[in-house]
Residue frames as qw, qx, qy, qz and C-alpha x, y, z in Angstrom:
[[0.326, -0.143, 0.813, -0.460, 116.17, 115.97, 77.49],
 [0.815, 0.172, 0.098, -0.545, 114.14, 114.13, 75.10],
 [0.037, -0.116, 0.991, 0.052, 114.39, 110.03, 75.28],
 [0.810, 0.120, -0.053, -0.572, 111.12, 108.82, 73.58],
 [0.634, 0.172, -0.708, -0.260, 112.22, 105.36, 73.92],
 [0.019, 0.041, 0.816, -0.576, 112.08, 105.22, 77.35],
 [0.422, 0.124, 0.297, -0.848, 108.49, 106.00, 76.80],
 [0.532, 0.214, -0.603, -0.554, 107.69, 103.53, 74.59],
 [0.944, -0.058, 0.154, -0.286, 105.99, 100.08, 75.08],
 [0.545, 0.386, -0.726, -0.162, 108.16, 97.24, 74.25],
 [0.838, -0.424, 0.021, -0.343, 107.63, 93.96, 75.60],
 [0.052, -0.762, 0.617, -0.192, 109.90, 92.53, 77.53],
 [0.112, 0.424, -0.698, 0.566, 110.68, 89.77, 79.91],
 [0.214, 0.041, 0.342, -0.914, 108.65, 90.99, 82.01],
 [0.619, 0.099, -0.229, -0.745, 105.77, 90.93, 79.59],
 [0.590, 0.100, -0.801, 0.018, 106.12, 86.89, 79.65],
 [0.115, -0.129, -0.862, 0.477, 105.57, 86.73, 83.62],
 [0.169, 0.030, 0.706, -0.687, 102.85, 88.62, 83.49],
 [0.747, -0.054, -0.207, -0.630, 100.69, 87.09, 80.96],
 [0.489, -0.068, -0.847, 0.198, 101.57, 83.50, 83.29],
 [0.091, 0.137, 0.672, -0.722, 100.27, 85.10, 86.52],
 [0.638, 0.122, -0.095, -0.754, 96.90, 86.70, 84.47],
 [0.610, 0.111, -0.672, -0.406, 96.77, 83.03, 82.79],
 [0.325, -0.137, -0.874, 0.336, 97.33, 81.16, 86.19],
 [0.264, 0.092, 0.357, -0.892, 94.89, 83.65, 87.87],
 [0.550, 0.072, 0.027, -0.832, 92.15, 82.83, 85.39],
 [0.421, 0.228, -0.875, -0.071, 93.23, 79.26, 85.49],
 [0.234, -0.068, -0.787, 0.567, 92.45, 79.11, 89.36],
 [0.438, 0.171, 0.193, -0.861, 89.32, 81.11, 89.46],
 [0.764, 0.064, -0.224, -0.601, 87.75, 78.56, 86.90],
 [0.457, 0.031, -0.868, 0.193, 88.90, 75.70, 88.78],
 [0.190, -0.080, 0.462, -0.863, 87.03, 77.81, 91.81],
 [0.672, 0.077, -0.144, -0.722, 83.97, 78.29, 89.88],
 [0.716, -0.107, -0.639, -0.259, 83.91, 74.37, 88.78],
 [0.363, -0.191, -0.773, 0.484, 84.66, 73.08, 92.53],
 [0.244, 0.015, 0.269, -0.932, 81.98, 75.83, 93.92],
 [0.531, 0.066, -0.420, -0.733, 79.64, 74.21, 91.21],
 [0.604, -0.015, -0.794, -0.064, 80.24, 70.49, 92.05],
 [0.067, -0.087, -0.742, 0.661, 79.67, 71.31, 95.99],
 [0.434, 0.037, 0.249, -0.865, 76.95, 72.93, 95.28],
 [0.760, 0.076, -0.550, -0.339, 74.98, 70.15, 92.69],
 [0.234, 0.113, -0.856, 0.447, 76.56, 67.80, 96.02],
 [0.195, 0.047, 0.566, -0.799, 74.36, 69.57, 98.27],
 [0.063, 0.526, 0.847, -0.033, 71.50, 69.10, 96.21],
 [0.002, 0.769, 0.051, -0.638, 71.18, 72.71, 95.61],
 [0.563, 0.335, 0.701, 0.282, 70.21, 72.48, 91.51],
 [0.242, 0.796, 0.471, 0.294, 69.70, 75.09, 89.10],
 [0.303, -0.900, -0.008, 0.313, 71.08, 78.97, 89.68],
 [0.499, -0.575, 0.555, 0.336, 74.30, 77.92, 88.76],
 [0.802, 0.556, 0.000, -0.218, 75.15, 77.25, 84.99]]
């Protein structure tokens, strides 16, 4: 009952969607950050923020 290849890594597919979600994730967070930034500099609210 030994299948070491099932255990193995291999990238797949798979692998492909989920470095797009990670990439769109950290895509959408630093769109966050900059639109968090630009409201805030808006407000007059200066410094803190880099």
């Amino acid at each position: 009952m030994s299948q070491p290849e099932r255990y193995t890594w291999r990238p797949g597919p798979w692998s492909a969607v989920v470095i797009a979600v990670l990439t769109c994730a950290a895509t959408a967070a630093a769109d966050t950050a900059a639109q968090a930034k630009e409201i805030l500099s808006l407000s007059g609210v200066r410094g803190g923020l880099v």
